[in-house]
C-alpha positions as CSV (number, residue, x, y, z in Angstrom):
1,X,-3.1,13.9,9.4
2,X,-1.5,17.3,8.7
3,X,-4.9,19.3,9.0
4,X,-5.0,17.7,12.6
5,X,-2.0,19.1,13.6
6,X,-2.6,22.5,12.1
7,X,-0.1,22.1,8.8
8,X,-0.1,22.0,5.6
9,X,0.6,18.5,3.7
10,X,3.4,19.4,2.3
11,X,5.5,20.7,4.9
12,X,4.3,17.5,7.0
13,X,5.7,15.4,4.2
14,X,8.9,17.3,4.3
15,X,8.9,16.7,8.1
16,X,8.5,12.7,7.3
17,X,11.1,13.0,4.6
18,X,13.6,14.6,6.4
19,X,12.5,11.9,9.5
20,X,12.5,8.7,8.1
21,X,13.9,9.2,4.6
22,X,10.4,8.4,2.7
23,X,8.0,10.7,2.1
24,X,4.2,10.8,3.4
25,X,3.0,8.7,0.0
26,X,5.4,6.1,0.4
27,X,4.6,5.5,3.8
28,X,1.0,5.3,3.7
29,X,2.2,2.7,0.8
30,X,4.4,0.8,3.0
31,X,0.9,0.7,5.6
32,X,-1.4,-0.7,2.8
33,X,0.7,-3.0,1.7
34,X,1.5,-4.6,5.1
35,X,-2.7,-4.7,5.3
36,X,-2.6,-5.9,2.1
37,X,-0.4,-8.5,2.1
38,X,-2.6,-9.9,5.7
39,X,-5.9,-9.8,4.0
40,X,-4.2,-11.6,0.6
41,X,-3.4,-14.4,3.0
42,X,-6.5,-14.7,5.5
43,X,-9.5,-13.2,3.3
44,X,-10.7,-15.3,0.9
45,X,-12.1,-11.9,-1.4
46,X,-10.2,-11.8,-4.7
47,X,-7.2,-9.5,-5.6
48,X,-9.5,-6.8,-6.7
49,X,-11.6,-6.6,-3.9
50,X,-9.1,-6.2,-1.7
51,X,-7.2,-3.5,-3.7
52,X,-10.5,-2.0,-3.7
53,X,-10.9,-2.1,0.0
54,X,-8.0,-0.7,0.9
55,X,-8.8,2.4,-1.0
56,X,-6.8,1.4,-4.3
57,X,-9.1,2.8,-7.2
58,X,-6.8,1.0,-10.3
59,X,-5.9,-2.5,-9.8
60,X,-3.3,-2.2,-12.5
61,X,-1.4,0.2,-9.9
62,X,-2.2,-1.5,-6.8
63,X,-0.9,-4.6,-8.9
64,X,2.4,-3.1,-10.0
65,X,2.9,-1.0,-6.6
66,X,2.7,-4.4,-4.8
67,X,5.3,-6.3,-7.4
68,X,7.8,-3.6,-7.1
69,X,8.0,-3.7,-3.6
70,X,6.8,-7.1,-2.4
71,X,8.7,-9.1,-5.8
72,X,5.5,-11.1,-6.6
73,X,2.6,-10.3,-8.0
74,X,-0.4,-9.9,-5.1
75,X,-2.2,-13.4,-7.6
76,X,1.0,-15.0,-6.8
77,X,1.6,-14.1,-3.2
78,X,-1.9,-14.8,-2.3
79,X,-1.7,-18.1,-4.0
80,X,2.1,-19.2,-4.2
81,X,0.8,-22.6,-5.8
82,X,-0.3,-21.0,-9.4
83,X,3.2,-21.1,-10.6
């Protein structure tokens, strides 16, 4: 995105910082795991899969990312019955 508009990708995540109070990483987090949390629901692919489709190279982070900012673990939220 910053190489389209002719910056560098630090000064455009300053300019989302100082915009929205999150900076560019966090809110390409926030975007996968809104897709994440739609394909955990409707695709029947497995946790991993998924984490590796959206671009997520370690599913221990993808796993931990999702639990700190969704509260339950993607296993769990994909299937709420395991409990």
């Amino acid at each position: 995105m910053a190489v389209e508009r002719n910056l560098s990708p630090r000064y455009l995540s300053n300019l989302l910082k100082q915009e929205t109070v999150k900076t560019a990483v966090e809110l390409i987090h926030r975007s996968l795991l809104v897709e994440a949390k739609n394909q955990l629901r409707m695709n029947p692919q497995n946790v991993s899969e998924i984490a590796f489709a959206l671009g997520f190279d370690n599913l221990s982070y993808f796993s931990k990312l999702f639990k700190r900012e969704v509260g339950l673990s993607p296993a769990l939220y994909k299937n709420p019955f395991l409990t």
